[in-house]
SEZA-964021 format. One record per residue (C-alpha): x, y, z; residue number from 1. Coordinates in steps of 0.05 Angstrom, whole numbers. Example, Ala and Ser with C-alpha at 12.3 -4.5 7.8 and 13.67 -1.06 7.14 Angstrom:
REM residues 2
246|-90|156|1
273|-21|143|2
END
This chain:
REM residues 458
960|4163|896|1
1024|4167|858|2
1047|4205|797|3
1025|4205|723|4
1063|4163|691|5
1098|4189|630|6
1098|4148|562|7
1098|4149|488|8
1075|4095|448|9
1112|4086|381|10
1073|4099|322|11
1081|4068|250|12
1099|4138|235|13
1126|4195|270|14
1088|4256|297|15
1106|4318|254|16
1058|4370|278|17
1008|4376|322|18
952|4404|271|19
880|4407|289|20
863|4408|219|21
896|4341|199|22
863|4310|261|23
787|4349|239|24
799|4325|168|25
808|4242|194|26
752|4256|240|27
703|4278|184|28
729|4219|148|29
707|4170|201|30
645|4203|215|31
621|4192|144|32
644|4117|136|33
616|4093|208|34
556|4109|250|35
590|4137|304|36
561|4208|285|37
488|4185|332|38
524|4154|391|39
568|4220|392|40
516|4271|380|41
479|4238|449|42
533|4236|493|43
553|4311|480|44
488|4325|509|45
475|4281|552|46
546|4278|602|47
535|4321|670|48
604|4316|692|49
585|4278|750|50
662|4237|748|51
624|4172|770|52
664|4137|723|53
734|4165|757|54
725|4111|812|55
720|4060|774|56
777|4067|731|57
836|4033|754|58
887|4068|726|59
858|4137|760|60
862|4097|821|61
933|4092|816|62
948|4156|793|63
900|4211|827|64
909|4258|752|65
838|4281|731|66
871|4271|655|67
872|4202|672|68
790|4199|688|69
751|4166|627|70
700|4232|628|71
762|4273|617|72
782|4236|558|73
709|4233|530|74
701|4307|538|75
773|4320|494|76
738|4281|441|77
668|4303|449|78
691|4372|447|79
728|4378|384|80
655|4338|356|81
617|4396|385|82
655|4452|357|83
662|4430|286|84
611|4387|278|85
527|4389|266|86
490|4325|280|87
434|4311|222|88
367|4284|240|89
389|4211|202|90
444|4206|251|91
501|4236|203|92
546|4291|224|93
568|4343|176|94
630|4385|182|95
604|4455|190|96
662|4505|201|97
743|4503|193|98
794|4520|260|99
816|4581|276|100
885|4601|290|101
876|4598|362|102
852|4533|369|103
912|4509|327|104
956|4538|375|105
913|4503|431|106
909|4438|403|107
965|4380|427|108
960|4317|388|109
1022|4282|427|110
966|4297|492|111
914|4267|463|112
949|4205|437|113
978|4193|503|114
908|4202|538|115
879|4150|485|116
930|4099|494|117
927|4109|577|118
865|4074|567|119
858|4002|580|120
791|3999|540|121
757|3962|594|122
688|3987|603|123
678|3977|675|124
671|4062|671|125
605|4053|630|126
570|4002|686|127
563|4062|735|128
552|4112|687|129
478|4145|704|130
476|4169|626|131
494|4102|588|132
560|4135|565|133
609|4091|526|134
674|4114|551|135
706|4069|509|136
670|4067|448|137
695|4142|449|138
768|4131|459|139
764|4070|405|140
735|4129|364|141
794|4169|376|142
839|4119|354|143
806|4097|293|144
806|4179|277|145
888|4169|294|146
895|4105|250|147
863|4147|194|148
931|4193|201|149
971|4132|201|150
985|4137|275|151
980|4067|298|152
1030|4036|345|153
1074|3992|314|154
1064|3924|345|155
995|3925|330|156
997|3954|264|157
1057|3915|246|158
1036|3849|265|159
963|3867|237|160
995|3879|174|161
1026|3812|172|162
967|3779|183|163
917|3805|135|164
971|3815|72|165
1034|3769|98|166
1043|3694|119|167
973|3697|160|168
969|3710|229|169
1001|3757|275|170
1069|3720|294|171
1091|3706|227|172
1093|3636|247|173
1100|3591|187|174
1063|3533|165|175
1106|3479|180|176
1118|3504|245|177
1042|3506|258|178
1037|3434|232|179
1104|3406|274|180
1070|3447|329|181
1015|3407|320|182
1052|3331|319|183
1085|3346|386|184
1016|3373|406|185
992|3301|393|186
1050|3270|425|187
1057|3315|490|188
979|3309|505|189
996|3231|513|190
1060|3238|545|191
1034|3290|600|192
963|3266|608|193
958|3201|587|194
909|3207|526|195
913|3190|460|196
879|3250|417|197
887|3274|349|198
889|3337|330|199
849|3337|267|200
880|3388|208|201
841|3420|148|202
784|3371|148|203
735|3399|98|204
650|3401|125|205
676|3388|194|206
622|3410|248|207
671|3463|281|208
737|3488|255|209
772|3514|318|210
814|3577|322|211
865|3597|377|212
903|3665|380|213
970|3636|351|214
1010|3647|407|215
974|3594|433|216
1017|3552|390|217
1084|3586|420|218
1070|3601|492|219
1005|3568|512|220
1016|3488|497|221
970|3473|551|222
915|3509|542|223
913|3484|466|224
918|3415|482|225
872|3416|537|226
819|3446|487|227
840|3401|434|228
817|3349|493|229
760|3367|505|230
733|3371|441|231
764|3299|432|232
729|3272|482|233
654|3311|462|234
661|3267|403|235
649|3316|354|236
674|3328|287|237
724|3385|283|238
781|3406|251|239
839|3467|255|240
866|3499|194|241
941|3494|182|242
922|3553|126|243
897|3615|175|244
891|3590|247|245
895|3657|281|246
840|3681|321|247
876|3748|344|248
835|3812|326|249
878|3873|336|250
831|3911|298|251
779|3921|361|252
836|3961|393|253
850|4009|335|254
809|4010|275|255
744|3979|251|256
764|3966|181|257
830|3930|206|258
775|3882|248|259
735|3879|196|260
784|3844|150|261
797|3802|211|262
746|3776|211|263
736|3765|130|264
805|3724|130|265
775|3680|197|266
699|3672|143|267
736|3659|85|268
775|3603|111|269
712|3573|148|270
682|3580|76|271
738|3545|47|272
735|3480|93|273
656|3479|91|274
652|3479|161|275
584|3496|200|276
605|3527|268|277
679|3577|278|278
697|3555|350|279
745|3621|373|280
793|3601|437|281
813|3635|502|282
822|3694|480|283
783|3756|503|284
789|3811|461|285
788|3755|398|286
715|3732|427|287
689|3810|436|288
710|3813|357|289
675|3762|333|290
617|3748|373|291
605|3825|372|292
615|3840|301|293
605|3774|256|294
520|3785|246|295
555|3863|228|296
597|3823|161|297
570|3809|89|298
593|3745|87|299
582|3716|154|300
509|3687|131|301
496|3609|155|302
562|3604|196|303
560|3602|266|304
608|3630|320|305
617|3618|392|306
666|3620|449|307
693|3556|474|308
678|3572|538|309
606|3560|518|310
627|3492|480|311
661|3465|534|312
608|3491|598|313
555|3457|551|314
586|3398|536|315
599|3387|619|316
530|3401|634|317
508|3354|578|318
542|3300|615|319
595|3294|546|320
658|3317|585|321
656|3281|656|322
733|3324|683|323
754|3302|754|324
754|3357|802|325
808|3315|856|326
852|3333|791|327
863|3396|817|328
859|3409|891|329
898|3484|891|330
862|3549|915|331
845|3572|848|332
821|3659|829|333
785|3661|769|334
800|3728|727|335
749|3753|687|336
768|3780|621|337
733|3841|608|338
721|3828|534|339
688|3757|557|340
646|3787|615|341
626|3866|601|342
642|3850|528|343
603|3797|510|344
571|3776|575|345
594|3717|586|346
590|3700|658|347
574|3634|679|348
605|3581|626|349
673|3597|660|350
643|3592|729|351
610|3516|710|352
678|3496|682|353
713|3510|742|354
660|3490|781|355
667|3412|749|356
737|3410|737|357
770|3435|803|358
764|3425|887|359
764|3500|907|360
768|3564|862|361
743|3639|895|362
720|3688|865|363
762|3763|861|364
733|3816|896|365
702|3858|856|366
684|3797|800|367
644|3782|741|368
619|3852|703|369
653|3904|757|370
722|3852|760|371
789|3896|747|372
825|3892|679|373
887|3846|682|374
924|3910|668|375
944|3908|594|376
870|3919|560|377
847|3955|502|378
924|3931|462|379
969|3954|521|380
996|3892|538|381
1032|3883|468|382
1062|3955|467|383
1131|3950|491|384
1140|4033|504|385
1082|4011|561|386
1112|3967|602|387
1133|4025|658|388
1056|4047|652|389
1014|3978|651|390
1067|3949|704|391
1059|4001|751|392
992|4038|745|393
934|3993|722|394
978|3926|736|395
989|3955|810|396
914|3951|822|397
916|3884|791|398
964|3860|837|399
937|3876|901|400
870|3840|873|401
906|3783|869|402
941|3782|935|403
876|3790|972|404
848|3732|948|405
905|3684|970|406
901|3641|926|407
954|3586|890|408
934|3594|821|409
894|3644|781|410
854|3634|725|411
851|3671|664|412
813|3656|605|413
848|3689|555|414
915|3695|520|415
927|3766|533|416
910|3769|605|417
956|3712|618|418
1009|3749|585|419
993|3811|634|420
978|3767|685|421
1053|3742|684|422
1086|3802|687|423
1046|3832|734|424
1060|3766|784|425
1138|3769|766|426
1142|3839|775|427
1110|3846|850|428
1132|3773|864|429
1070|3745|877|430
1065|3672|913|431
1019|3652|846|432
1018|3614|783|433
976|3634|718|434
943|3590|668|435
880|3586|624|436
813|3549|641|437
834|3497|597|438
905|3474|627|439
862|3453|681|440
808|3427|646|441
867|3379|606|442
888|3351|674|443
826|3338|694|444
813|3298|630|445
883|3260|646|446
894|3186|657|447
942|3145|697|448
991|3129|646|449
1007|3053|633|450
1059|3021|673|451
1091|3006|611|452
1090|3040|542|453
1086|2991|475|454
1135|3002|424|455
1131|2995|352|456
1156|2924|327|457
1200|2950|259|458
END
């Protein structure tokens, strides 16, 4: 076991005292505007104490501190909900008494962001859990009860911030870089793999309008074009928008109004093109939002949502997509993304696509629902002030996951785990490359390219 790492995440705004009664007040708030009151009011009866949950959490693997067990955690915030709060029959919670000068003295709000933030948000806690507890719809509580004080760490609220009121998605990556993005897109998917495939652009009552998280469009080239591929060769009729193309949800880590609004940007402009089905790419915690939440929006009515990992596992065992599998002969891991699989439950659509489009992939031991995070869950992997802490506490699990498999290549479905993924491979120099489902599904699609290319006559 080692030794707790210390870290501080940095906040939009800085932490001037550690008063109970500011964090009480934001915690009344949310309790009236959400329904976490019932959920809550159960699971401060209902926890024993029994720590199942410690060993499953990675980072207490790592670190042997009893802090660092999700029940800990839990029991900070289900304390401070038992001592100032009264469930009501209708599943409400009403404030019932103010602190008292002891408990201010008591009360550490730096130690209880820290502890919030040590969490990678992964759920595997809650599949052993004999009571049903949600260990991490209670820490997601405690940071939407910190967002209400303005205590948000800044790349999420920063970029979130962009991308509901600024240019439109996360990166603040312009227009006409999306649409050059796009050209060379076109161009590179020929010059790599030998197909010709257009990349169709703000095509009003298309079937699907595709969105990827936009660093897809930065750092992820081949995953993009190998979905823009696939859905090329189903023969469908889809489009992406050059207008909001960003399927990144930041809001599931910090603050259910933030996702909410998410999600009305990613409705409106579905509304706007006419389109029938949103199609959201690999990207984990971007599926969990939206599959999870759009039935939960207003305006979501008659539009449709679904992973592409269920598009593309369909349209394989439909016969439509027809990859080779001699395409790619390397030892491939698959990494399941623990929005995809204890998020959503998505299990086997990643499992068929690899299944069709490669010789040999293994599975990680443990896998599927029980499968380790990649290390940088729940918004970690974007925080730069946790880079000591993901690296070498729930990344150091990672790691050795990976090395037992022995494999060439390992398979992530998702834009953030790949980013983790990376880092965690450069930084214990593992014998491995990383890349999404769909970088191998584009070489499997690939052609031999002509002996000679035609140019245009002028």
């Amino acid at each position: 076991m080692g030794e707790k790492v210390e870290y501080w995440p940095r906040l939009m705004k800085p932490v001037e005292d550690d008063t109970l009664d500011e964090f009480i007040r934001a915690m009344d708030k949310v309790l009236c505007d959400s329904n976490y009151g019932l959920p809550l009011s159960i699971y401060s009866q209902t926890c024993t104490g029994c720590l199942r949950c410690s060993r499953e959490c990675q980072v207490f693997q790592e670190t042997g501190d009893f802090k660092d067990t999700p029940h800990f955690r839990t029991e900070e915030i289900i304390r401070l909900y038992r001592e100032f709060f009264l469930p009501e029959s209708n599943g409400n919670s009403i404030l019932h008494r103010s602190s008292t000068m002891e408990e201010r003295k008591q009360f550490n709000l730096k130690d209880l962001i820290e502890s919030l933030y040590r969490c990678t948000l992964c759920r595997r806690c809650t599949e052993s859990c004999p009571m049903g507890i949600d260990h991490r719809l209670v820490a997601r509580f405690g940071r939407q009860v910190l967002s209400e004080m303005g205590l948000v760490p800044q790349n999420m609220g920063k970029s979130t911030l962009e991308q509901i009121f600024g240019i439109g998605n996360t990166s603040a990556f312009p227009k006409a870089a999306i649409v050059d993005t796009l050209d060379f897109l076109e161009e590179d998917i020929y010059d790599t793999y030998g197909v010709k495939c257009t990349i169709p652009r703000d095509k009003q009552n298309a079937d699907y309008l595709m969105l990827a998280p936009v660093s897809d469009y930065m750092m992820e080239a081949e995953t993009l074009m190998g979905i823009s591929m696939v859905l090329d060769r189903m023969g469908v009729d889809w489009t992406v928008s050059t207008e909001y193309c960003d399927a990144i949800n930041y809001g599931l880590f910090y603050d259910d109004r933030v996702l909410m609004s998410v999600l009305d940007k990613i409705i409106q402009e579905a509304r706007r093109l006419k389109v029938k089905t949103v199609i959201i790419g690999e990207c984990g915690h971007a599926t969990r939002a939206a599959l999870g939440y759009w039935k939960s929006h207003l305006h979501a009515g008659g539009i449709e949502v679904k992973s592409i990992l269920q598009v593309t596992s369909e349209a394989i065992q439909q016969g439509v997509v027809s990859p080779k599998r001699e395409k790619n002969p390397e030892r491939i891991v698959l990494h399941d993304p623990c929005n995809i699989v204890r998020g959503c439950g998505i299990f086997k659509p990643q499992r068929e696509i690899l299944e069709a489009c490669s010789m040999e992939y293994v599975e990680m031991r443990p896998n599927g629902r029980y499968n380790y995070c990649c290390g940088g869950g729940g918004g970690i992997v974007i925080t730069e002030d946790q880079e000591k802490f993901r690296l070498e506490v729930p990344g150091k699990v990672k790691a050795k996951q990976i090395a037992e498999s022995n494999a060439e290549i390992v398979c992530a479905p998702c834009a953030n785990c790949k980013k983790m993924l990376r880092e965690v491979v450069d930084y214990y120099k593992l014998p491995v490359s990383v890349v999404g489902i769909h970088d191998l599904m584009a070489k499997a699609l690939s052609e031999e390219k002509p002996s000679h290319i035609e140019t245009a006559v002028a």
